[in-house]
Structures are given as structure tokens and as C-alpha cells.
Backbone and ligand atoms as CSV (ligand in chain L), in Angstrom:
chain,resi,resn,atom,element,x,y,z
A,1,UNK,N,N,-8.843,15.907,9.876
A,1,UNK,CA,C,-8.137,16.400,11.045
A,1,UNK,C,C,-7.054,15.408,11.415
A,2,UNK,N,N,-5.646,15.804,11.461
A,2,UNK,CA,C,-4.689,15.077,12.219
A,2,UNK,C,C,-3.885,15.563,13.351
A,3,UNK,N,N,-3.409,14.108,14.357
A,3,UNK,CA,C,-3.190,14.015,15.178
A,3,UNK,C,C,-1.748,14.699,15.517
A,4,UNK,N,N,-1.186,15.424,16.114
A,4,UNK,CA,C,0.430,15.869,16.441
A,4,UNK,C,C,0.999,14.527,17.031
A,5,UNK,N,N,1.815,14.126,16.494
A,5,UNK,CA,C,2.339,12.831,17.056
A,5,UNK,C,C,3.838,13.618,17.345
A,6,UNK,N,N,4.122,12.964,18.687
A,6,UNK,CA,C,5.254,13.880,19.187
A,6,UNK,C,C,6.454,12.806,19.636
A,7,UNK,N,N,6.026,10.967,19.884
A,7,UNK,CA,C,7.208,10.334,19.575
A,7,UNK,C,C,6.494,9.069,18.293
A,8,UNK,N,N,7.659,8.867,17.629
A,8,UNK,CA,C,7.186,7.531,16.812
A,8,UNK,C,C,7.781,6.149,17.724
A,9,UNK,N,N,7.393,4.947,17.527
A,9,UNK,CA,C,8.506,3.863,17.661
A,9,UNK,C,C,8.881,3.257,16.534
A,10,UNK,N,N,10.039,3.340,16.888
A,10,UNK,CA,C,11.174,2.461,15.905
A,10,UNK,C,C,11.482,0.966,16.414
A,11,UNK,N,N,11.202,0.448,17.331
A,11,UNK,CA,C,11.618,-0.774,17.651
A,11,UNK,C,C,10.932,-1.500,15.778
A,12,UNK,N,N,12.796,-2.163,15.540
A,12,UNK,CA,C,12.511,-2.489,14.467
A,12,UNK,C,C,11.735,-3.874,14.349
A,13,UNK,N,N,11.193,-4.300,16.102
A,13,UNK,CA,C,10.478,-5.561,15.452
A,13,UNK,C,C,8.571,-5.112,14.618
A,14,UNK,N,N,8.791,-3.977,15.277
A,14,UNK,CA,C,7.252,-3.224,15.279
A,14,UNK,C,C,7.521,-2.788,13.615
A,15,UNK,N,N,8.397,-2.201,13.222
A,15,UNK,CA,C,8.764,-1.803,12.310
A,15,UNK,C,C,8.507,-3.162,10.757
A,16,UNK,N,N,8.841,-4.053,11.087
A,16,UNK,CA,C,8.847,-5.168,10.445
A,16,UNK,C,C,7.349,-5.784,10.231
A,17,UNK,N,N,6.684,-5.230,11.402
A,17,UNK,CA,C,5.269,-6.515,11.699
A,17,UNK,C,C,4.275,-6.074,10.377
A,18,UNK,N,N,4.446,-4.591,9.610
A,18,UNK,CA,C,3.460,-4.178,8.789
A,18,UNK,C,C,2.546,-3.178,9.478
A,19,UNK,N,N,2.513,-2.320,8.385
A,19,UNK,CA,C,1.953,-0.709,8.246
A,19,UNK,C,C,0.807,-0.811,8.664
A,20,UNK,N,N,0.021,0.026,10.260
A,20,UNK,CA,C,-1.049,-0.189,10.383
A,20,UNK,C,C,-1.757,1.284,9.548
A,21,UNK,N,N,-0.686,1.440,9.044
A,21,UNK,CA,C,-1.605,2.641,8.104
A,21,UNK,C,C,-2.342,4.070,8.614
A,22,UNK,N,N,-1.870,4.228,10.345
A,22,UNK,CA,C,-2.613,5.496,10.629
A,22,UNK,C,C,-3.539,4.954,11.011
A,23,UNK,N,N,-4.102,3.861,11.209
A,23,UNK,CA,C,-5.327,3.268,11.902
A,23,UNK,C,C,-4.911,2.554,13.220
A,24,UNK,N,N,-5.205,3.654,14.076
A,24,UNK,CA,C,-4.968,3.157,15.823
A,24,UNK,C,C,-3.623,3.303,16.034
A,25,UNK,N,N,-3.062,2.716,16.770
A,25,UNK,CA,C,-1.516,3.009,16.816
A,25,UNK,C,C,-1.061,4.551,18.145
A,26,UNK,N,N,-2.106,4.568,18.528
A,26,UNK,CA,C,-1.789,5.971,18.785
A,26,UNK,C,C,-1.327,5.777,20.516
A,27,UNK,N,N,-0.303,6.002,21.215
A,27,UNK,CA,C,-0.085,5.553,22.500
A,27,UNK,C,C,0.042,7.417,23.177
A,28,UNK,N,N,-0.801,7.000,24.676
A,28,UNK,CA,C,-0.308,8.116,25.246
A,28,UNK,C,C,1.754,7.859,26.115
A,29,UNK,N,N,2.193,8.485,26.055
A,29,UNK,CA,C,3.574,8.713,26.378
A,29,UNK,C,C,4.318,9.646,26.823
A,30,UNK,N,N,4.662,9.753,28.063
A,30,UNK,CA,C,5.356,10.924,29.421
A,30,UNK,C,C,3.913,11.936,28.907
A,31,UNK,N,N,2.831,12.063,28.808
A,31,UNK,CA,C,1.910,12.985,28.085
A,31,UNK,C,C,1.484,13.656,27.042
A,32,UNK,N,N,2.342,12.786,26.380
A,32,UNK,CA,C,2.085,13.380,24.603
A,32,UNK,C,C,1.654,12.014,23.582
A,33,UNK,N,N,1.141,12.855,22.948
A,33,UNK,CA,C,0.875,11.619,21.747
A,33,UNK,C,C,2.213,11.012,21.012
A,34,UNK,N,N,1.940,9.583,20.960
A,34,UNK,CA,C,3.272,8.583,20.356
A,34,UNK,C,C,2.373,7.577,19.315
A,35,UNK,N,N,2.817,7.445,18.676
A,35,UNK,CA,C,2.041,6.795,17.386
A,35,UNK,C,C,3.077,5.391,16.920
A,36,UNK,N,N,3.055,3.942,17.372
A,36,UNK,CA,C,3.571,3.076,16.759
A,36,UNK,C,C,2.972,2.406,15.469
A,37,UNK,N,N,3.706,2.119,13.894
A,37,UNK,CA,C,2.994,1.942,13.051
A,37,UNK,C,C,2.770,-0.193,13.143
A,38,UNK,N,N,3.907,-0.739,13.742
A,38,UNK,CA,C,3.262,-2.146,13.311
A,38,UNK,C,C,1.526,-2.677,13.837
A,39,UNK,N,N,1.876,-3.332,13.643
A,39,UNK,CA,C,0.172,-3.998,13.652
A,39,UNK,C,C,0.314,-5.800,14.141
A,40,UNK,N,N,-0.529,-5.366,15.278
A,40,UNK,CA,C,-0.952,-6.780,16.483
A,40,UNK,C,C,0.594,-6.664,17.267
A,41,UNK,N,N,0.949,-5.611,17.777
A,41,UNK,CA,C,2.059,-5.379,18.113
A,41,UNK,C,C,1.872,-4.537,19.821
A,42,UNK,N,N,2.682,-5.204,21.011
A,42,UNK,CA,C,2.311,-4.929,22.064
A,42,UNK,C,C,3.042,-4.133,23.202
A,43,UNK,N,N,3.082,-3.176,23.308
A,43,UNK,CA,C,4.192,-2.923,24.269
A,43,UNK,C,C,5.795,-2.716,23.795
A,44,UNK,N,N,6.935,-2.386,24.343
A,44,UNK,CA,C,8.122,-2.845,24.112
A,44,UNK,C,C,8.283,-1.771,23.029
A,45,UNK,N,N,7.727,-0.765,23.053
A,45,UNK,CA,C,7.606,0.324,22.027
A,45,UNK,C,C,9.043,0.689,21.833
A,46,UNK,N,N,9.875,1.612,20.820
A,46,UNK,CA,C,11.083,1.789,21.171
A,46,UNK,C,C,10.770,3.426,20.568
A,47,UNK,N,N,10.292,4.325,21.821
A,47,UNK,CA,C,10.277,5.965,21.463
A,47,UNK,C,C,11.359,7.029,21.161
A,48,UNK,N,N,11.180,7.478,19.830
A,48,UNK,CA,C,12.183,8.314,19.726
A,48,UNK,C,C,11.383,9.859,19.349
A,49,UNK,N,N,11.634,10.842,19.949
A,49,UNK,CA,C,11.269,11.824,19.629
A,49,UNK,C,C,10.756,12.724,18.054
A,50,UNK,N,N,9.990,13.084,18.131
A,50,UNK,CA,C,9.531,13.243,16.659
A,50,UNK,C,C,9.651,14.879,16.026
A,51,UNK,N,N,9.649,15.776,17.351
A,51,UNK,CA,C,9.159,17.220,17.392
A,51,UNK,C,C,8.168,17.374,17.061
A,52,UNK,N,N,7.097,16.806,16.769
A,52,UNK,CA,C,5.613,17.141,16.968
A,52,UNK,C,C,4.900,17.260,14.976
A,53,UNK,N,N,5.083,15.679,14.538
A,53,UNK,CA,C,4.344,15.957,13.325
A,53,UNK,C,C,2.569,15.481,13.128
A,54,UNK,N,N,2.461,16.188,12.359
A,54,UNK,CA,C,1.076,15.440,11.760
A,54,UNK,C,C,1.096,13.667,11.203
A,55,UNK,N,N,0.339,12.860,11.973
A,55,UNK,CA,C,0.336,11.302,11.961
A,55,UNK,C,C,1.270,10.925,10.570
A,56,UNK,N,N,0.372,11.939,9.686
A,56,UNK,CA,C,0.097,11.300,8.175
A,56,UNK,C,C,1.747,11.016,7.816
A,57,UNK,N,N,2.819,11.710,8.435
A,57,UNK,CA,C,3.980,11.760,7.978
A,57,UNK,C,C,4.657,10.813,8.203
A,58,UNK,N,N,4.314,9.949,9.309
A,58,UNK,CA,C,5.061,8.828,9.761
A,58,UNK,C,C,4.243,7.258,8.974
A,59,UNK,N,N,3.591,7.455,8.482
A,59,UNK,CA,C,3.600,5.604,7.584
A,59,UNK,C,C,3.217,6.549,6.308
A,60,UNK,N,N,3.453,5.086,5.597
A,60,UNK,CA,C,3.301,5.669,3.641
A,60,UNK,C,C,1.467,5.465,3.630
A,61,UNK,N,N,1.014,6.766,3.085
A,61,UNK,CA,C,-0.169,6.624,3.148
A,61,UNK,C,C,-0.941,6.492,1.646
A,62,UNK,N,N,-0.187,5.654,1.044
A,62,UNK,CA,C,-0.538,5.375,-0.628
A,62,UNK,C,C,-1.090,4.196,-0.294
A,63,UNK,N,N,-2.243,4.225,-1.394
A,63,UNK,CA,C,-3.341,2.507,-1.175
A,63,UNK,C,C,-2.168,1.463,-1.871
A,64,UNK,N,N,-2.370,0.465,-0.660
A,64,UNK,CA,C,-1.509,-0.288,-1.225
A,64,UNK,C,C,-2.304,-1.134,-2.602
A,65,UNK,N,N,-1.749,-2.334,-2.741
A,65,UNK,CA,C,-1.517,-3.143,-3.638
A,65,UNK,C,C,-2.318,-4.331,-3.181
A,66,UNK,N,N,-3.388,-4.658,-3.359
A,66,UNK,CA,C,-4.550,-5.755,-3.206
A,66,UNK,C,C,-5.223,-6.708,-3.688
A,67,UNK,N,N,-4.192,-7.075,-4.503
A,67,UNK,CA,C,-3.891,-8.156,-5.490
A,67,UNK,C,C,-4.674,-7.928,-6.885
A,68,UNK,N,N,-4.396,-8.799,-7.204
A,68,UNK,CA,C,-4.173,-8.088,-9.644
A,68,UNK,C,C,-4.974,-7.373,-10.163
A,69,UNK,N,N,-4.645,-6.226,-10.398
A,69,UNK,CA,C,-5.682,-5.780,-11.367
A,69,UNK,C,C,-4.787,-4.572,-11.963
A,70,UNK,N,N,-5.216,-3.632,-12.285
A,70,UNK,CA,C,-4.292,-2.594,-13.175
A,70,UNK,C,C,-4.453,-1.391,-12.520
A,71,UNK,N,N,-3.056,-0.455,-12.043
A,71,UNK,CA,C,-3.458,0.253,-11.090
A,71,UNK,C,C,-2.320,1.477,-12.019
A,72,UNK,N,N,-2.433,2.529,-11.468
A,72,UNK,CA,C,-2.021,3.849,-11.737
A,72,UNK,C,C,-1.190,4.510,-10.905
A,73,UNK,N,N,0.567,4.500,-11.595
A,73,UNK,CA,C,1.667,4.841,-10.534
A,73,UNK,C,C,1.281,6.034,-10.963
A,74,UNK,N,N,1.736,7.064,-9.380
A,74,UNK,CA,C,1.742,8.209,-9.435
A,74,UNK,C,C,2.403,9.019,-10.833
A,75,UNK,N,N,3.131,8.854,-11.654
A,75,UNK,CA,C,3.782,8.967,-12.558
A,75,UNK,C,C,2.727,9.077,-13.511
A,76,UNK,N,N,1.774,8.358,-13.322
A,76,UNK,CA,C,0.890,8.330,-14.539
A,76,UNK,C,C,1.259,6.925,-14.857
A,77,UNK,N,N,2.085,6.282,-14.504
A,77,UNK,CA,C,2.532,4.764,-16.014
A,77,UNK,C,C,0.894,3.592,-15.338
A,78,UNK,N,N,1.012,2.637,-16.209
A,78,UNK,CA,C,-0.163,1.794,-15.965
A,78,UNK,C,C,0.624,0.692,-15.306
A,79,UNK,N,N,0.281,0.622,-13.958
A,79,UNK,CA,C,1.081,-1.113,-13.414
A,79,UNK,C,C,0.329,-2.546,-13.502
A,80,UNK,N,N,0.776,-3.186,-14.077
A,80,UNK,CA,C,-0.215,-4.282,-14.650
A,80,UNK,C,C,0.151,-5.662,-13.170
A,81,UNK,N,N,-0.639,-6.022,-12.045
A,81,UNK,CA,C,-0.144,-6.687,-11.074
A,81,UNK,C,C,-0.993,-7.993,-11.527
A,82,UNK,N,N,-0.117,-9.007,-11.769
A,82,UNK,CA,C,-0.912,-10.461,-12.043
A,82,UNK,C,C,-0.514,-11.661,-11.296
A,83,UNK,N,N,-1.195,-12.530,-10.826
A,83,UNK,CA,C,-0.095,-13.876,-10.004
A,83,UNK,C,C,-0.017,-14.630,-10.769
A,84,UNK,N,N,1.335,-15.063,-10.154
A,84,UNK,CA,C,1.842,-15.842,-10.615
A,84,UNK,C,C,1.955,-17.617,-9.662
A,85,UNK,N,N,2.863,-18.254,-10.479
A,85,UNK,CA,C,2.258,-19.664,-10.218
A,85,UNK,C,C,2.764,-20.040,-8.679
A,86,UNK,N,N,4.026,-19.369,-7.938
A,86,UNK,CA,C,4.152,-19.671,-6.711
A,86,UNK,C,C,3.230,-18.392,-5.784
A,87,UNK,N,N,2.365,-17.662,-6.084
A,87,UNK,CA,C,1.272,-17.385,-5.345
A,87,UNK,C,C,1.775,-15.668,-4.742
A,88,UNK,N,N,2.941,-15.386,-5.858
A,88,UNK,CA,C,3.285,-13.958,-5.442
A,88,UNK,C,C,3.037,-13.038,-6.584
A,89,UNK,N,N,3.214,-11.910,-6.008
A,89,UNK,CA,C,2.541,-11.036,-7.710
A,89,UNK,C,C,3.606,-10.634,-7.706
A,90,UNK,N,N,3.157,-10.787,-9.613
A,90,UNK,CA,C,3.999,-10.028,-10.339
A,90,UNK,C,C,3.723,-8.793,-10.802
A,91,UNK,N,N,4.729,-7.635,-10.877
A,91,UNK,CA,C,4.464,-6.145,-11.064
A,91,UNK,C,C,5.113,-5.870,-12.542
A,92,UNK,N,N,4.092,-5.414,-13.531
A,92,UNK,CA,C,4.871,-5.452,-14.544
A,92,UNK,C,C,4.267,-3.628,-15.089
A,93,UNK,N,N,5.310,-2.846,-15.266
A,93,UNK,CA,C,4.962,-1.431,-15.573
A,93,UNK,C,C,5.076,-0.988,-17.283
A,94,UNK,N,N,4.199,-0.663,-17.467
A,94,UNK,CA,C,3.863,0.067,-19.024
A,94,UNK,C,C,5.203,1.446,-19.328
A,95,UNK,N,N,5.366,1.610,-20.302
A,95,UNK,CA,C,5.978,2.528,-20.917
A,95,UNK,C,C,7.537,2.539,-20.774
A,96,UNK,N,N,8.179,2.673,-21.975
A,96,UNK,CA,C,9.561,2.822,-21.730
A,96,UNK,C,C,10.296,3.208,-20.818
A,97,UNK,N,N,10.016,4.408,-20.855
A,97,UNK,CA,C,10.583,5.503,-20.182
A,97,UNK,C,C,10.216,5.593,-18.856
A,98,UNK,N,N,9.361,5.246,-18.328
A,98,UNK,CA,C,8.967,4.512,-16.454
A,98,UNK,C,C,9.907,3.356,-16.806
A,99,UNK,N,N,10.207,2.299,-17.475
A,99,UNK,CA,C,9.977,0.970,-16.848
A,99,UNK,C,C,11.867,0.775,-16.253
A,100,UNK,N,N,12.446,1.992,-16.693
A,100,UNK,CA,C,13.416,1.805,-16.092
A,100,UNK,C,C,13.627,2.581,-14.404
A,101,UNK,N,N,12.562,3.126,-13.835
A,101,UNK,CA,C,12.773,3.793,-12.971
A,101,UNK,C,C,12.453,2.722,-11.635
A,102,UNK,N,N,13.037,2.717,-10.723
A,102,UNK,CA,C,13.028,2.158,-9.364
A,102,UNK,C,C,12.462,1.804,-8.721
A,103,UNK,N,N,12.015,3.465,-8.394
A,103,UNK,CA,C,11.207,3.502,-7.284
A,103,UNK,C,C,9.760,4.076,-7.576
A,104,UNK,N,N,8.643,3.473,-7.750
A,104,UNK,CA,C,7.597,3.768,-8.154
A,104,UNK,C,C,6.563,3.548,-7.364
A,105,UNK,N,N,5.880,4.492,-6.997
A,105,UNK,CA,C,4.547,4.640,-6.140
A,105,UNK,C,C,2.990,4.258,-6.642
A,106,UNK,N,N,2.792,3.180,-6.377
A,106,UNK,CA,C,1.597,2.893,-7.009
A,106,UNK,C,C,0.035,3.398,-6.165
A,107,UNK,N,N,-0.555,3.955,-7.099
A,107,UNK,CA,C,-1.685,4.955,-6.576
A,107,UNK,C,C,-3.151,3.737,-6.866
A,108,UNK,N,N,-3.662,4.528,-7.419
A,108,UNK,CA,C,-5.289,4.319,-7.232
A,108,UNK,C,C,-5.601,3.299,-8.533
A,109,UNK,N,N,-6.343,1.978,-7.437
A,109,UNK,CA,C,-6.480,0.813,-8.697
A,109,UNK,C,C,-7.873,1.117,-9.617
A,110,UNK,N,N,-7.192,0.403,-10.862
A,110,UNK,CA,C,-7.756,1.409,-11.989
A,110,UNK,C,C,-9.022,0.409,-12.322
A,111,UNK,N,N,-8.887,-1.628,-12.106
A,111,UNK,CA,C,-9.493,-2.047,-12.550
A,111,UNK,C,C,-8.934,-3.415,-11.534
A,112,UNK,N,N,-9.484,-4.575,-11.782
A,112,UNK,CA,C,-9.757,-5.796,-11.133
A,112,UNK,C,C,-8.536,-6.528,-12.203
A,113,UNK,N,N,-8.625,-6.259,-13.652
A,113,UNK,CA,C,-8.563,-7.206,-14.744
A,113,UNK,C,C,-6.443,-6.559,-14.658
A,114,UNK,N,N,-5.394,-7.425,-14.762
A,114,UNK,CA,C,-4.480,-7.080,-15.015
A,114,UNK,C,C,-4.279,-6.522,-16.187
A,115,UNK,N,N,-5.191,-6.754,-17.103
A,115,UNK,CA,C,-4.756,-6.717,-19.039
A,115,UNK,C,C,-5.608,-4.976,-19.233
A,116,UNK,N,N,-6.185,-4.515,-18.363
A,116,UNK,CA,C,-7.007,-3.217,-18.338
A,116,UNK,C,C,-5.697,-2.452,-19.174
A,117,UNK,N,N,-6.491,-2.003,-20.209
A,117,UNK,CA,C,-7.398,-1.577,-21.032
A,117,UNK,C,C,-7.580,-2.404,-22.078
A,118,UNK,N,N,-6.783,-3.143,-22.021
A,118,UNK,CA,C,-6.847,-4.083,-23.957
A,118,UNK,C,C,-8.269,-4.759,-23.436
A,119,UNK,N,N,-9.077,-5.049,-24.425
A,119,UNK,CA,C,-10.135,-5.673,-24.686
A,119,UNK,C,C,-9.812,-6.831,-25.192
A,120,UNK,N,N,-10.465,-7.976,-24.719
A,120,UNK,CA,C,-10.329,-9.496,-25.268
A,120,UNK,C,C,-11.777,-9.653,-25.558
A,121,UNK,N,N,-11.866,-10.898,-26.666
A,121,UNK,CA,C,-12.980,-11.445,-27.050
A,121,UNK,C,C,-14.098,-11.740,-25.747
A,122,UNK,N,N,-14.913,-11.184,-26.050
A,122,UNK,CA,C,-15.943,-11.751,-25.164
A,122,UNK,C,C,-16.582,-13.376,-25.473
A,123,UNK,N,N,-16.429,-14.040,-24.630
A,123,UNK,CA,C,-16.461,-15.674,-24.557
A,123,UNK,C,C,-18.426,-15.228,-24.523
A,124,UNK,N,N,-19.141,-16.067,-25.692
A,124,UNK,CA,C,-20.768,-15.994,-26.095
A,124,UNK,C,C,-20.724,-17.158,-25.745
A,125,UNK,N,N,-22.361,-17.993,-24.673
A,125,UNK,CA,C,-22.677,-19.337,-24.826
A,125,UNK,C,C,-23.899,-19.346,-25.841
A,126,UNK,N,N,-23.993,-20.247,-26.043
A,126,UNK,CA,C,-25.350,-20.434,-27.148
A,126,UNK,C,C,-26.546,-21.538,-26.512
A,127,UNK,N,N,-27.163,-21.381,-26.426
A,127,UNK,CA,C,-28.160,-22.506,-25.179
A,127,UNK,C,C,-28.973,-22.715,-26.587
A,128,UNK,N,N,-29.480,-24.293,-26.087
A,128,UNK,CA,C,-30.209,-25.029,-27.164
A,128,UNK,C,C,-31.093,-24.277,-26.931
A,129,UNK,N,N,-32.197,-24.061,-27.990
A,129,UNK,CA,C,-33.344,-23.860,-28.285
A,129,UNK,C,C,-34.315,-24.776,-29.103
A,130,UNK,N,N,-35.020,-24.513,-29.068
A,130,UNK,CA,C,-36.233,-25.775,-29.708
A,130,UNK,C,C,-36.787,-24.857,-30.687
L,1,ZN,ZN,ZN,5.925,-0.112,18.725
């Protein structure tokens, strides 16, 4: 079930603070529902009329990106997310023919491991025995 949200705010500092994703956000306003998306964000709303949509339309409601593992752009391509040495990830996309495209929506993570699907040697210990 969703909410008719009838103003959004745009105050672009709210705008900047990060996507609360449709979770809370929801302000009453002159008597209608107003939905701001930043997050730990107070007051100082900046309302602009919406004509009355369903929440879901106003933030991007794709799972984000939750550090490395191998995830599945809407496209189908495989996004391989790994860090790197100053502590930001890197996004590296499979297939030719995606890897020149832009703008890519990354969907549902496929695995933990960035290298998903290739298989690497499994590392065996050997414990003394008597
Ligand atoms: Zn706001």
C-alpha cells in the first residue's frame, strides 16, 4: 500500500543529505501528505507541489550498492563492485556491449564475492596427524 504524497521537498540541502528511501519522511502540510527524501534532516523543508503521487515515485527505489560483491544491472550485465586501496569502490561491468552504456541501474546483489561466478582454487589446510 502507498502513500499519495501531494508536496515533495526540494530544498537542495535535504536533497544532498541522502535517500531516506521511502522510510519515514512523511510530513503533514496545509493538510496533505508531503514526503521529504533526505535523512537526519529537520525542518526548513522547501515544498513544491506534486499533484498527488504514489511515495514510490519520488526517491529511486533500487537496492542500493552495499559494498563488494557481484550484483545484477537491470540490463541483465554482471557488476563486479570491489575496493579499492583509497577505501572507495570500484564498479567494473561485464560484457561489451553494456560496458559502454552510462547509465546503469544496479539491481539485486547476486553474491558477497566480487569475482562471482569464476571459481578459484579452494585454499586445503592439512593438520598434523600422528
Ligand atoms: Zn526537506
Amino acid at each position: 500500500m502507498s502513500s499519495i504524497v501531494h508536496y515533495e521537498c526540494r530544498n537542495p540541502d535535504h536533497i544532498r543529505a541522502g535517500s531516506r528511501r521511502g522510510i519515514g519522511g512523511t510530513v503533514i502540510h496545509h493538510g496533505s501528505v508531503g514526503y521529504c527524501d533526505g535523512v537526519n534532516v529537520d525542518g526548513a523543508h522547501r515544498w513544491v507541489p506534486t499533484g498527488g503521487v504514489p511515495i514510490e515515485y519520488l526517491y529511486d527505489g533500487s537496492p542500493a550498492v552495499d559494498g563488494p560483491g557481484t550484483y545484477r544491472a537491470n540490463d541483465g550485465a554482471l557488476v563486479h563492485v570491489r575496493p579499492s586501496a583509497g577505501g572507495k569502490l570500484l564498479f567494473e561491468v561485464d560484457g561489451g556491449r553494456f560496458a559502454a552504456r552510462t547509465d546503469l541501474h544496479v539491481g539485486v546483489k547476486l553474491s558477497d564475492d566480487p569475482d562471482w561466478p569464476d571459481t578459484k582454487p579452494v585454499g586445503i589446510a592439512f593438520l598434523p596427524a600422528d
